[in-house]
C-alpha atoms as a printed R data frame, in Angstrom:
    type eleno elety resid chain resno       x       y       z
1   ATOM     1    CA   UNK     A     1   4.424   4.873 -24.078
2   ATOM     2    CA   UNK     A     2   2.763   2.313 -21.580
3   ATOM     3    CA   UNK     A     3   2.854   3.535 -18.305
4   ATOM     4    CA   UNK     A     4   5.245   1.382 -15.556
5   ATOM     5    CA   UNK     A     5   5.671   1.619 -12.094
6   ATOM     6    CA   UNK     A     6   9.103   0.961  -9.761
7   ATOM     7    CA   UNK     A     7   8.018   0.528  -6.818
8   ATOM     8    CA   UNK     A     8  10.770   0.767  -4.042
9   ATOM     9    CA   UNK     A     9   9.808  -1.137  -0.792
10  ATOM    10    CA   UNK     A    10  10.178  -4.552   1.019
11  ATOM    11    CA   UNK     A    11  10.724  -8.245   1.077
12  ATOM    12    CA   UNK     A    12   9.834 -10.625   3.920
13  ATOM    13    CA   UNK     A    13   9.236 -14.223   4.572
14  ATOM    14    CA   UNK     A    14   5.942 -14.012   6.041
15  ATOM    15    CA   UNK     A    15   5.638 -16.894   9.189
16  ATOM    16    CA   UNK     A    16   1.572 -17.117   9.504
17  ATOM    17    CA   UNK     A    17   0.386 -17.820  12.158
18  ATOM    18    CA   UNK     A    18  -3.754 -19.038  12.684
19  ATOM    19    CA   UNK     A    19  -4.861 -18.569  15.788
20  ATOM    20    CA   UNK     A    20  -4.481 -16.574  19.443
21  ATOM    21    CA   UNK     A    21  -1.421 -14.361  19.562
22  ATOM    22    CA   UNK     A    22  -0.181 -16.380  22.836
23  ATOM    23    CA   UNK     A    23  -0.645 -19.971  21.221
24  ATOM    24    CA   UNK     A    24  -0.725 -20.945  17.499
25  ATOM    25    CA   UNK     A    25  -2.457 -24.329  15.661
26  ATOM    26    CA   UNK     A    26  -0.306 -23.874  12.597
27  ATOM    27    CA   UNK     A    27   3.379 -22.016  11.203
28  ATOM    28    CA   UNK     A    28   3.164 -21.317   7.486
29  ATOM    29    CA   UNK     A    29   6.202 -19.789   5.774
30  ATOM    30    CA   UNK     A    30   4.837 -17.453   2.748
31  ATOM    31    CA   UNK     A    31   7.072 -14.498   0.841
32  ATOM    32    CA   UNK     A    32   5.506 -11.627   1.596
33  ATOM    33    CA   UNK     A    33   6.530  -7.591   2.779
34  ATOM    34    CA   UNK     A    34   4.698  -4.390   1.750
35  ATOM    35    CA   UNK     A    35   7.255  -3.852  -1.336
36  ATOM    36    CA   UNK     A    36   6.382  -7.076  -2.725
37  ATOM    37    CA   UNK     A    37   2.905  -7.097  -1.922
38  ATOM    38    CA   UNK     A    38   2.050  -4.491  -3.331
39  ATOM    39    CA   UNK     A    39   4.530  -5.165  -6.675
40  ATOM    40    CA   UNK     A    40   2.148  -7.759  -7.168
41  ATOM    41    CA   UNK     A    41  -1.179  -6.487  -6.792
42  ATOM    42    CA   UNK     A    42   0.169  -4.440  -9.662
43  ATOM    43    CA   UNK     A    43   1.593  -6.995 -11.438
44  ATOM    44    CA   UNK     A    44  -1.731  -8.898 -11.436
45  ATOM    45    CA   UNK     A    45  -3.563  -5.841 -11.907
46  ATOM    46    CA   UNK     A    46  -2.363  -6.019 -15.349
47  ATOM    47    CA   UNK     A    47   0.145  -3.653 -15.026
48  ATOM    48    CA   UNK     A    48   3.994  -3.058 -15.808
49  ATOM    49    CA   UNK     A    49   5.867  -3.125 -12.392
50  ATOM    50    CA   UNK     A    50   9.746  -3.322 -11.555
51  ATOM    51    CA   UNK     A    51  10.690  -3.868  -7.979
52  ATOM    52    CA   UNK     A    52  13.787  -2.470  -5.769
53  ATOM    53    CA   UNK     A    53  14.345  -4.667  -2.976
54  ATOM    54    CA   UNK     A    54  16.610  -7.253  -1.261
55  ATOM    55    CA   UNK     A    55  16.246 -10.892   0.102
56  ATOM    56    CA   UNK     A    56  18.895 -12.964   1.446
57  ATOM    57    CA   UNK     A    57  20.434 -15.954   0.035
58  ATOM    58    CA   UNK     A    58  17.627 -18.398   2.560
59  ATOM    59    CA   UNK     A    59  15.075 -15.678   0.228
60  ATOM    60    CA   UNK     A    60  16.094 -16.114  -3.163
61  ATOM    61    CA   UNK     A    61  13.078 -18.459  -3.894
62  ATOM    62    CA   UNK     A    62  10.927 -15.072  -2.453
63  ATOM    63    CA   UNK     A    63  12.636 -13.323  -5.566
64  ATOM    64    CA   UNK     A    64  11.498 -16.541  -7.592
65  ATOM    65    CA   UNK     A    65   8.171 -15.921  -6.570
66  ATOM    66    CA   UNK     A    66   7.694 -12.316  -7.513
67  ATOM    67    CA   UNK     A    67   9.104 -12.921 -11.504
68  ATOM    68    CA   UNK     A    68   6.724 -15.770 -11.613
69  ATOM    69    CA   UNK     A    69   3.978 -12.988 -10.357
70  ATOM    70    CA   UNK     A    70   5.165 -10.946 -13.282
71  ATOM    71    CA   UNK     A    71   7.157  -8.181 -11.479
72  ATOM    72    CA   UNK     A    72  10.325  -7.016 -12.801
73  ATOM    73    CA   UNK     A    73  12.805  -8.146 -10.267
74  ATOM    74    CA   UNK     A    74  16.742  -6.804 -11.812
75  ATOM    75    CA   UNK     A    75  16.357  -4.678  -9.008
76  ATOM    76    CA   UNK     A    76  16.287  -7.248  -6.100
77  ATOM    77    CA   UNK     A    77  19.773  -7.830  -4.427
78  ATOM    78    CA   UNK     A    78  20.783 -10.963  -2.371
79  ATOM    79    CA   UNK     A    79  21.315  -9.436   1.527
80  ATOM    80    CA   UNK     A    80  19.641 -10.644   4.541
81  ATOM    81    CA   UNK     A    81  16.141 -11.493   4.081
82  ATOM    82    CA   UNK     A    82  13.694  -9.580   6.729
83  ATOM    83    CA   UNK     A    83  10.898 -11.361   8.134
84  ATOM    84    CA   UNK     A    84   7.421 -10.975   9.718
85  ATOM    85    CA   UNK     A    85   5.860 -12.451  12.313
86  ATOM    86    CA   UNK     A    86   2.448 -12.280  11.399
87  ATOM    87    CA   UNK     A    87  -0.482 -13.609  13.659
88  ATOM    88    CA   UNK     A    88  -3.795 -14.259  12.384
89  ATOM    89    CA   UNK     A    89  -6.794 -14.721  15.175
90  ATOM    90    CA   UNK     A    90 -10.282 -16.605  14.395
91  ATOM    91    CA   UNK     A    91 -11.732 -13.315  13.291
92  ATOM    92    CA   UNK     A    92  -9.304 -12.949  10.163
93  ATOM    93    CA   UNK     A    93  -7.396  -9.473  12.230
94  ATOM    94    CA   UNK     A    94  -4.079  -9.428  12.217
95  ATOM    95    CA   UNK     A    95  -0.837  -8.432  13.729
96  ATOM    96    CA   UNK     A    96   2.624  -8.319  12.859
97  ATOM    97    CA   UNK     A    97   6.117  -7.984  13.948
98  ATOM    98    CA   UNK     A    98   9.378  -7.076  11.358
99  ATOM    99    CA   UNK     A    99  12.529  -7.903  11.617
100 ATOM   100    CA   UNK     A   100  14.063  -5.670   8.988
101 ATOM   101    CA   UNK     A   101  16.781  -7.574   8.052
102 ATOM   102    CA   UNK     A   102  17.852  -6.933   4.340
103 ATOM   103    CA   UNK     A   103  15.461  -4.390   3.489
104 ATOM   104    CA   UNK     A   104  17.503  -2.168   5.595
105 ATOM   105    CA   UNK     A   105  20.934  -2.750   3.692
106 ATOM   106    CA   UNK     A   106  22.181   0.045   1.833
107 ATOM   107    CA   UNK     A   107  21.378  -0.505  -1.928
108 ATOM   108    CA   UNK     A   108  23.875   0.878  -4.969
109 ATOM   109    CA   UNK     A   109  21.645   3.579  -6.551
110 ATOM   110    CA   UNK     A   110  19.558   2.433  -9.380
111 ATOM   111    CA   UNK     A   111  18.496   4.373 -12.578
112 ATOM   112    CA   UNK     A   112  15.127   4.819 -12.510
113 ATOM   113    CA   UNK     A   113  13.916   3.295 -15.917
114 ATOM   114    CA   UNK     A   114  12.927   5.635 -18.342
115 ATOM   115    CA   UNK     A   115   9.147   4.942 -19.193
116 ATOM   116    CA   UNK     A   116   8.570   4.931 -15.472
117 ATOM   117    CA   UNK     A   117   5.401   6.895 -14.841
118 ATOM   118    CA   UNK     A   118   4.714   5.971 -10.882
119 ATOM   119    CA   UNK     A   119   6.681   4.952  -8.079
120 ATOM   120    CA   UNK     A   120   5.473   3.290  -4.988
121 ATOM   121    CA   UNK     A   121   6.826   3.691  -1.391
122 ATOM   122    CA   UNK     A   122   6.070   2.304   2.301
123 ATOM   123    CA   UNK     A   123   8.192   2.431   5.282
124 ATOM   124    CA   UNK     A   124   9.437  -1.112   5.998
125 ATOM   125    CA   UNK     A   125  12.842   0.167   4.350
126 ATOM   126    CA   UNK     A   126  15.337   2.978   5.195
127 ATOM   127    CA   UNK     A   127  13.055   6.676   5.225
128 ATOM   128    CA   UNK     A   128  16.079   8.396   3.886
129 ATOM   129    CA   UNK     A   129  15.879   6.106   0.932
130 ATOM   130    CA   UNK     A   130  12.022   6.604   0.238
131 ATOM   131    CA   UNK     A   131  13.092  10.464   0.480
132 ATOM   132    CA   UNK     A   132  15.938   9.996  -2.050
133 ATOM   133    CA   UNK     A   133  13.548   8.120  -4.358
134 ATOM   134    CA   UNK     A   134  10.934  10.292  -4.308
135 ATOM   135    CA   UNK     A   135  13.148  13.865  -4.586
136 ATOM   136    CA   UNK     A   136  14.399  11.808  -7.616
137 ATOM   137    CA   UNK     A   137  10.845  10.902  -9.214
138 ATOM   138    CA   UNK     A   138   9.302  13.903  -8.212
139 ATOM   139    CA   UNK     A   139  12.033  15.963 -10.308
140 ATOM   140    CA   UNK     A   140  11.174  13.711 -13.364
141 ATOM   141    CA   UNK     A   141   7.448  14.398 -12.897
142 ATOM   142    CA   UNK     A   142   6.875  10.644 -11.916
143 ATOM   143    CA   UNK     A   143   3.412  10.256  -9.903
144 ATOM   144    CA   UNK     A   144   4.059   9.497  -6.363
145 ATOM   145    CA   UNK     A   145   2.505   7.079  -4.215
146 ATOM   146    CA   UNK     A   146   3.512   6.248  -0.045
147 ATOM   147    CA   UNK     A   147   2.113   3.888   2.149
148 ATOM   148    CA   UNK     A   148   3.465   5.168   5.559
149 ATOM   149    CA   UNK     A   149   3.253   1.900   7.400
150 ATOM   150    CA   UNK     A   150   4.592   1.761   9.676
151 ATOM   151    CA   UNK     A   151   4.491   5.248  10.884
152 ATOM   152    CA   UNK     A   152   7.727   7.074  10.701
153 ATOM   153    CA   UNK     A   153   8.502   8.946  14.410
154 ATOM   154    CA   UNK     A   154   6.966  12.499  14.860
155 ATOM   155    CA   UNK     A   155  10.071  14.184  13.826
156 ATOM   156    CA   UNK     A   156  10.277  12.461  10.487
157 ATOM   157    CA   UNK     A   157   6.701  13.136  10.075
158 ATOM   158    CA   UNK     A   158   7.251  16.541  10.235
159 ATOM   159    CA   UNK     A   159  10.179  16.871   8.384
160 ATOM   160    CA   UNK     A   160   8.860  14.788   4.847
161 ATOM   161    CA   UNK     A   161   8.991  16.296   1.421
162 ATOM   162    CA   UNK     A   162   5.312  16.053   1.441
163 ATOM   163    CA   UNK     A   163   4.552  18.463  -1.252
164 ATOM   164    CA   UNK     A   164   6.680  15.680  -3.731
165 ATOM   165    CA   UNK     A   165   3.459  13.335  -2.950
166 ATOM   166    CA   UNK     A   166   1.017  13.071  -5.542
167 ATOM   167    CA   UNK     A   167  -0.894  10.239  -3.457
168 ATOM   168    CA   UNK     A   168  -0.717   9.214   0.236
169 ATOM   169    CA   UNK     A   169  -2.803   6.142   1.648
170 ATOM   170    CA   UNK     A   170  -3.143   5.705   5.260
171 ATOM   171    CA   UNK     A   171  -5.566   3.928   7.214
172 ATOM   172    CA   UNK     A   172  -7.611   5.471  10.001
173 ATOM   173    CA   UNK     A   173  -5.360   4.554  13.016
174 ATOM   174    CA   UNK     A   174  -2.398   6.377  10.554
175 ATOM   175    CA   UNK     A   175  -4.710   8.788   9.455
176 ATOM   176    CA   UNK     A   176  -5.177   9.671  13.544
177 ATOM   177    CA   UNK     A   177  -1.704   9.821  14.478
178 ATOM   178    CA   UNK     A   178  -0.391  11.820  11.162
179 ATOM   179    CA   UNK     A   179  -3.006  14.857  12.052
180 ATOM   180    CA   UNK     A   180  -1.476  14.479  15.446
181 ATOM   181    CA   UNK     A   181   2.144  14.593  14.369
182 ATOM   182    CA   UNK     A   182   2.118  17.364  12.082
183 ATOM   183    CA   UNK     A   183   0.370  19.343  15.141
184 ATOM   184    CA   UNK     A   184  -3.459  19.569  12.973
185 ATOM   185    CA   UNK     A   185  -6.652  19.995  15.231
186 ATOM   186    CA   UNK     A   186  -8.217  16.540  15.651
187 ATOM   187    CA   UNK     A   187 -12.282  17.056  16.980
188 ATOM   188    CA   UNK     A   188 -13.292  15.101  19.752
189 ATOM   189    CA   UNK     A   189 -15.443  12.264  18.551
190 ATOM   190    CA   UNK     A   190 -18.460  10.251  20.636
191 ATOM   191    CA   UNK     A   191 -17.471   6.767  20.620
192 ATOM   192    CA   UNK     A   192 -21.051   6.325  18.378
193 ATOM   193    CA   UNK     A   193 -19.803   8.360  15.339
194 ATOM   194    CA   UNK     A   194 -18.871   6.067  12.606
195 ATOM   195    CA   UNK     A   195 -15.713   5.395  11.156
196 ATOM   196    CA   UNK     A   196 -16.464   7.660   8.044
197 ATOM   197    CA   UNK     A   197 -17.483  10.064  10.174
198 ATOM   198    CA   UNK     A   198 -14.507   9.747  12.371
199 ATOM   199    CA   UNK     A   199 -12.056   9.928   9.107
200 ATOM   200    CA   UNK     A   200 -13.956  12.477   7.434
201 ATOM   201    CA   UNK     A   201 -12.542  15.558   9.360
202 ATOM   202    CA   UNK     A   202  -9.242  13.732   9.152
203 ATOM   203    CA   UNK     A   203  -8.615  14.056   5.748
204 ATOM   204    CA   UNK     A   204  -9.891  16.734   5.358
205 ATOM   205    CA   UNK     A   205  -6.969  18.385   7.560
206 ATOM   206    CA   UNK     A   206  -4.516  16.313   5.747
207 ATOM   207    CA   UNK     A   207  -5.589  17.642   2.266
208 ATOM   208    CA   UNK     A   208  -5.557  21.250   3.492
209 ATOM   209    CA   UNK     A   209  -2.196  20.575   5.175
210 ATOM   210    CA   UNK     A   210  -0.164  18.983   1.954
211 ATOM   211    CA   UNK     A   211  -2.486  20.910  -0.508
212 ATOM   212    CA   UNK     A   212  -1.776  19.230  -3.731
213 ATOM   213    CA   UNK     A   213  -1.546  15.319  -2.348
214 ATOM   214    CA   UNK     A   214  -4.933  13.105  -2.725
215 ATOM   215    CA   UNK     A   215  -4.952  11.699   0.322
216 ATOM   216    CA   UNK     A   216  -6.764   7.643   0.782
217 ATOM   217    CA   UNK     A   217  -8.217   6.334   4.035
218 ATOM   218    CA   UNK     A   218  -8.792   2.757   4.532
219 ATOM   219    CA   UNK     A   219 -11.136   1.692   6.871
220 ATOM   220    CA   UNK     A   220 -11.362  -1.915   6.647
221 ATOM   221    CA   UNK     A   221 -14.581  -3.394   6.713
222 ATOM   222    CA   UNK     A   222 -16.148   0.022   6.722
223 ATOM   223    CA   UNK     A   223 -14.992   1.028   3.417
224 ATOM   224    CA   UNK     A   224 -12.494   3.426   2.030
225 ATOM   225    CA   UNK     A   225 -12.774   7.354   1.833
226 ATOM   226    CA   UNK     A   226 -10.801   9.778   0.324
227 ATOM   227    CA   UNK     A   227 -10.039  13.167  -0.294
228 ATOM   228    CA   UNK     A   228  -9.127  13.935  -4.037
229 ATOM   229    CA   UNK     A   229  -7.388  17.278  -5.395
230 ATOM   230    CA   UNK     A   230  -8.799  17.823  -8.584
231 ATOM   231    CA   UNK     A   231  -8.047  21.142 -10.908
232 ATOM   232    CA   UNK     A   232  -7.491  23.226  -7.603
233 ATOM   233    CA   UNK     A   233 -10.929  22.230  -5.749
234 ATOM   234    CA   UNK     A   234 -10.896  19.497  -3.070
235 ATOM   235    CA   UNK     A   235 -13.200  16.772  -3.556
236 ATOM   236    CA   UNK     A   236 -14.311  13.569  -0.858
237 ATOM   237    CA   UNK     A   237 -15.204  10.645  -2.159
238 ATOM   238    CA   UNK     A   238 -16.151   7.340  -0.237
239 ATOM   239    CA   UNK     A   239 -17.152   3.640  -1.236
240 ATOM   240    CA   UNK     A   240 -18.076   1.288   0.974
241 ATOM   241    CA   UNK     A   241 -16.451  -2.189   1.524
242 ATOM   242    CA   UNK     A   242 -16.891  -4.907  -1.230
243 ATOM   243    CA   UNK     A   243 -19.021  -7.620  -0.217
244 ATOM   244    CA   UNK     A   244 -17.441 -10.816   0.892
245 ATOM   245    CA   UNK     A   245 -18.400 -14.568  -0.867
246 ATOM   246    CA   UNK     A   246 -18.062 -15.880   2.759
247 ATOM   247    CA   UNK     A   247 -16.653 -14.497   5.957
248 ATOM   248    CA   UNK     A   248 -13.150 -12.899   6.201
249 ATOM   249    CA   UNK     A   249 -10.308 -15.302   6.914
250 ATOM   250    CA   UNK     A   250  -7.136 -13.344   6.868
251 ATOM   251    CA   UNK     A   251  -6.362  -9.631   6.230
252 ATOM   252    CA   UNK     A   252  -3.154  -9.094   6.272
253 ATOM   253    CA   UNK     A   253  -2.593  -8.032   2.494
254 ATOM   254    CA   UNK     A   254  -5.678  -6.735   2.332
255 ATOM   255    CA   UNK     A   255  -3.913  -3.160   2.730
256 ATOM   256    CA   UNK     A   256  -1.470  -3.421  -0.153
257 ATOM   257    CA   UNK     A   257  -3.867  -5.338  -2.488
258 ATOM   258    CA   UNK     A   258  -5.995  -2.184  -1.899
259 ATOM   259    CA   UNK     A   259  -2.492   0.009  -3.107
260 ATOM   260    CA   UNK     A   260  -1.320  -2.118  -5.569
261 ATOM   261    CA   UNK     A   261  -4.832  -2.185  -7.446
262 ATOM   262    CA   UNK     A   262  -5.514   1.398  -6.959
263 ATOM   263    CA   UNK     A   263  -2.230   2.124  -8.639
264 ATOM   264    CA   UNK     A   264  -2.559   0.087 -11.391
265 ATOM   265    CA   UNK     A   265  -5.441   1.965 -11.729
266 ATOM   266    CA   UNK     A   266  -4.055   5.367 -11.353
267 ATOM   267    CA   UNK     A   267  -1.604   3.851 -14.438
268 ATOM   268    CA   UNK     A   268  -4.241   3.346 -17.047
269 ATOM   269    CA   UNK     A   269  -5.646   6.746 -16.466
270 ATOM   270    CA   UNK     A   270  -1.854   7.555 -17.275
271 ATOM   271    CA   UNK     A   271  -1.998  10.580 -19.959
272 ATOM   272    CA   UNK     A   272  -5.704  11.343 -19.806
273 ATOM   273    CA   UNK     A   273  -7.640  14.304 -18.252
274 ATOM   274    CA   UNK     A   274  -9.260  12.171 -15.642
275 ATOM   275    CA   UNK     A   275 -12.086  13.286 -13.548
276 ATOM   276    CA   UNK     A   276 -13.731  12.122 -10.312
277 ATOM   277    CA   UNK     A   277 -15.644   9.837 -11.860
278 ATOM   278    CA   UNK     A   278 -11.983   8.177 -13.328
279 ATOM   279    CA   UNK     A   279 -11.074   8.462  -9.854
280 ATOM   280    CA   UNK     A   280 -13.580   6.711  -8.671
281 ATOM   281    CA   UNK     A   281 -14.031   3.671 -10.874
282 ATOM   282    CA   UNK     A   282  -9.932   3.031  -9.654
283 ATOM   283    CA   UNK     A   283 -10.562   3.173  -6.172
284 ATOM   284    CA   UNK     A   284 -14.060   0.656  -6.661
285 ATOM   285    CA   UNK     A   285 -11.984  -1.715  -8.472
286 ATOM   286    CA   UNK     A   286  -9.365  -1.333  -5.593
287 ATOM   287    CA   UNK     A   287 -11.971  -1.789  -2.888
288 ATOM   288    CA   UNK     A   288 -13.303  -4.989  -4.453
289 ATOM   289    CA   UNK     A   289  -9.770  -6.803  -5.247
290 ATOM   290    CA   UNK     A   290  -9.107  -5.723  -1.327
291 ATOM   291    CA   UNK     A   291 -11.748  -7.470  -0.621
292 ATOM   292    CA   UNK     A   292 -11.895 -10.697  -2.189
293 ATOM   293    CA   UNK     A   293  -8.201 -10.433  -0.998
294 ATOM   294    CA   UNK     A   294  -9.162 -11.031   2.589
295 ATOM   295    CA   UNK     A   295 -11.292 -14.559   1.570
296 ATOM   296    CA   UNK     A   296  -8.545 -16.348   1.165
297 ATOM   297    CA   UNK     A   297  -5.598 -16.528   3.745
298 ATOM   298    CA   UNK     A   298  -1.786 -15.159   3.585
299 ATOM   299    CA   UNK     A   299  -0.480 -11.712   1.929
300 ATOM   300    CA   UNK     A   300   1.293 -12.097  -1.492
301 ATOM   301    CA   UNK     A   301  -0.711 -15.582  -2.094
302 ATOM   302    CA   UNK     A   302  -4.085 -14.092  -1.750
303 ATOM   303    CA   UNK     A   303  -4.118 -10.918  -3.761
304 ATOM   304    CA   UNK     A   304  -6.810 -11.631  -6.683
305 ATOM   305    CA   UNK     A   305  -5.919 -11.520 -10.361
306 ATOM   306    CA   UNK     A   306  -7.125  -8.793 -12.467
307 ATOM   307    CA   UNK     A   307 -10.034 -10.879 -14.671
308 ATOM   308    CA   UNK     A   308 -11.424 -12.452 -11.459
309 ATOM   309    CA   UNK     A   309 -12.062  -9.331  -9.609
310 ATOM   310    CA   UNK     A   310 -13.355  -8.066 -13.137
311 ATOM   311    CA   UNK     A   311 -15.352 -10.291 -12.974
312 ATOM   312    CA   UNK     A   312 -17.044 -10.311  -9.289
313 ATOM   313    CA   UNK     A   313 -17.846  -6.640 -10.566
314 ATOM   314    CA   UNK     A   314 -19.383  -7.334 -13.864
């Protein structure tokens, strides 16, 4: 059985724009939202992928997109499509504002498709639906994977199913204000420590908290870390940050590049007895598709296919 992945997340019309959050030189209209995104990453990966979503009938050509991308899209409704303001300054950072539009309407429940082996969740749709999904795939020993971005509130925090995740990626800004949530210690750190360092103790709370969940850290241009649960024993791992062909130019789906690689990754070690090395080799190949993601600008549009970033690390 190959191994496929639903993943159950967003849909946006991405409006891009270059320059100084106060003033703009350009307004580029792109599809784009952390469900799709990260579809696909997987998708180009070289992996099987099926998306539930919704766009709105000014969106369908965003569901257009995505089956020419190679995700499954039977599972994308016509509602109002959500949007995100995204602005990109000179430096390649970004921020972003949603309107949530469609990927908050309520969805007729879908049968999970029977060779599923991984499901993918963020938060730019309903939490209650992530939970449903994920009490649903966790019962059919599915592999788990959310992206909490953004942040639920405290209270949902504290409340989540977390021992149904098999995988949770955060960055460190999430990473911060999870440990903070669920009421874990967080050391004082001298504004000299480096990000790694900074994360390190992070995780490490995070893994002893949820126990059997591998936890992932992002940390931009520093790198990624993580904190793997392998055979009972915890184990940290971290990479640094691929080197760019040129400076960055946009971020923005650098983020779910990183998730949609790593879980196409996670995919092909479906089956196996995989060790840290496994683990390891999936989360380099992640880290360079991330970045050669950033070189080029825009979200879904930039997100490498799987021979080219083969290639850059041949």
């Amino acid at each position: 059985m190959s191994a496929r992945c639903l993943v159950r997340g967003s849909t946006m019309k991405d409006f891009v724009r270059p320059g100084e959050t106060i003033s703009s030189d350009n307004l580029v209209k792109q599809p784009g939202g952390k469900g799709a995104n990260q579809a696909v990453a997987i998708a180009r990966a070289g992996a099987i992928v099926d998306l539930v979503a919704a766009v709105g009938q000014d969106g369908v050509w965003v569901r257009d997109e995505l089956k020419k991308a190679g995700v499954g899209v039977e599972g994308v409704s016509i509602e109002n499509t959500g949007r995100a303001i995204v602005q990109v300054n000179e430096l390649g950072e970004n921020s972003i504002i949603l309107f949530k539009g469609a990927n908050y309407a309520t969805l007729p429940e879908l049968a999970i498709h029977p060779d599923t082996t991984h499901l993918v969740l963020q938060n730019e749709i309903p939490l209650t639906a992530s939970i449903e999904y994920l009490g649903r795939a966790s019962s059919s020993k599915i592999s788990t994977v959310f992206n909490p971005s953004p942040m639920p509130r405290v209270a949902e925090l504290k409340a989540f199913p977390w021992h149904q995740l098999t995988w949770l990626i955060v960055n460190s800004g999430e990473a911060l204000d999870l440990c903070k949530a669920l009421g874990l210690h967080v050391p004082q750190v001298d504004a000299s420590v480096s990000a790694v360092d900074a994360a390190t103790p992070l995780l490490a709370r995070l893994s002893a908290y949820m126990r059997t969940t591998n936890v992932v850290c992002t940390l931009g241009s520093d790198g990624v870390l993580a904190q793997l649960t392998l055979t009972g024993e915890s184990v940290p791992v971290y990479l640094p940050a691929a080197k760019l062909h040129g400076a960055a130019r946009d971020t923005t789906g650098a983020g779910d590049c990183f998730t949609g690689y790593m879980v196409a990754g996670l995919m092909r070690l479906e089956g196996q007895k995989a060790t840290a090395a496994d683990y390891v080799s999936v989360l380099r190949r992640a880290v360079q598709a991330a970045g050669m993601c950033v070189e080029k600008p825009g979200a879904l549009t930039s997100i490498p296919l799987a021979a080219d970033v083969d290639a850059r690390l041949d």
